[in-house]
C-alpha positions in Angstrom: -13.6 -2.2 -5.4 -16.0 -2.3 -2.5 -16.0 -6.1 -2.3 -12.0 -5.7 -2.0 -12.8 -3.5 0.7 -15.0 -5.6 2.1 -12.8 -8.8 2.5 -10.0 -7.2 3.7 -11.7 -6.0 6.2 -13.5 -9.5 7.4 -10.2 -10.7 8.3 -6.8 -9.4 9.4 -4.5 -9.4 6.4 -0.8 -7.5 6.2 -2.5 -4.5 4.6 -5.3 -3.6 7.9 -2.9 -4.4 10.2 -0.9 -1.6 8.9 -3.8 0.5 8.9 -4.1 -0.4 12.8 -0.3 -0.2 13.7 -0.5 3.4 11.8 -3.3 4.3 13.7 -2.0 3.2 17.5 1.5 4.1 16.7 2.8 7.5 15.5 6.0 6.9 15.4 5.5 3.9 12.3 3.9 7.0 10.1 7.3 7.6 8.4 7.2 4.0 6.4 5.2 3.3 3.6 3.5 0.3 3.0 5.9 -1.0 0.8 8.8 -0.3 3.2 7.1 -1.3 6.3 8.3 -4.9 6.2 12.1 -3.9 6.4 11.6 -2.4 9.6 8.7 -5.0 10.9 7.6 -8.7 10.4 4.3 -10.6 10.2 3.2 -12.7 12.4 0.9 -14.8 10.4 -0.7 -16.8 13.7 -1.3 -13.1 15.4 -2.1 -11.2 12.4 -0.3 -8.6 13.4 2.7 -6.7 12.8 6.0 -6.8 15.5 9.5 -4.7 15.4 12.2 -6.2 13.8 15.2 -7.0 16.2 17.7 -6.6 14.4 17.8 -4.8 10.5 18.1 -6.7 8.1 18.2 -7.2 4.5 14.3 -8.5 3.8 12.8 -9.0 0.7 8.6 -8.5 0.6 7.0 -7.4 -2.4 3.4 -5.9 -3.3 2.0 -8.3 -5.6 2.3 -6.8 -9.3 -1.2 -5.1 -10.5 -1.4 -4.0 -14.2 -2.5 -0.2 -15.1 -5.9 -2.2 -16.5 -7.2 -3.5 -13.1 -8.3 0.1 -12.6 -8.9 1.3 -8.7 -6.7 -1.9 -7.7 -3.7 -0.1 -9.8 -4.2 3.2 -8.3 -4.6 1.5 -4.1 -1.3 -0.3 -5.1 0.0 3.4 -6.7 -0.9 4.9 -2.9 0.8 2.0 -0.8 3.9 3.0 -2.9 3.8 6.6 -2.2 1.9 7.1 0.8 3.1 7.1 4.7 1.1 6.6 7.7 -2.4 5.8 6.3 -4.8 4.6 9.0 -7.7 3.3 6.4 -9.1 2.7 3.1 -10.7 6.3 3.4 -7.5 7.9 4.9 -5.8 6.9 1.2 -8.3 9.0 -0.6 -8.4 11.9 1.5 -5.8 14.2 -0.1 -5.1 17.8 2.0 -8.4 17.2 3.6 -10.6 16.3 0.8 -12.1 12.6 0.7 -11.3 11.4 -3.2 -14.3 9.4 -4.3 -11.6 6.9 -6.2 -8.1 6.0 -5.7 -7.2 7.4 -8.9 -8.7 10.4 -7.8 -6.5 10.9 -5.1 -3.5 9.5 -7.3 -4.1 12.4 -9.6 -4.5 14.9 -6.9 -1.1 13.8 -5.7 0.7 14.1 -8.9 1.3 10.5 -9.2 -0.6 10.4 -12.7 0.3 13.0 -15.3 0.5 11.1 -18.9 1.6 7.2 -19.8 4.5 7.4 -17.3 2.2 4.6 -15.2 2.3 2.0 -17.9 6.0 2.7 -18.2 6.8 2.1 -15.1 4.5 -1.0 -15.1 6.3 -2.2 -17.3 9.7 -1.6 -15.7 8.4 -3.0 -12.7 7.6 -6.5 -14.5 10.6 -6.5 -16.3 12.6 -6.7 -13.1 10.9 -9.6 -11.9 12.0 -12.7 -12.2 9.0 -15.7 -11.8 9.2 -19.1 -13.3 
């Protein structure tokens, strides 16, 4: 998981820049990862995030991660659920305690009871539509 960690952070991607737009503006800490392109768009030549003029109907998606590929499931779990995170760290740290994994803090925050996760992965899949 580290070396995910590691090259995110070497370069700009969708995911830090949210990190950095959560942590020099407030007022974004009310979208979650996964709804943060319906009220923003990427500019892939700044890597950075701008306001949306107008609303509209966007489609973005979090690429699909199976329950299997361990902490990467559980990060993906937290962008779904989570508002306003400013870093890798801030995802794990649950009512002031620092989670040593993101299943950790996945658990913490209810979001893993029983087999409900592999149900809803497989919901997920079902309702997309690749070639």
């Amino acid at each position: 998981m580290q070396n995910i960690i590691n090259q995110a952070t070497a370069r700009m991607t969708t995911l830090t820049a949210w990190f950095k737009e959560n942590s020099e503006n407030t007022a974004v800490h009310v979208y979650k990862y996964a709804d943060f392109p319906l009220h923003y768009t990427w500019n892939k030549f700044q890597c950075r995030w701008n306001p949306r003029k107008t609303a509209t109907g966007a489609i973005e998606r979090i690429y699909m991660v199976q329950p299997s590929e361990g902490e990467r499931y559980y990060l993906r779990t937290l962008l779904i659920h989570v508002k306003g995170a400013t870093s890798f760290d801030d995802l794990k740290t649950i009512n002031e305690y620092k989670c040593s994994t993101f299943k950790e803090a996945c658990i913490l925050l209810g979001l893993l009871k029983d087999d409900a996760e592999w149900n809803t992965c497989l919901n997920e899949a079902s309702q997309i539509k690749t070639g």
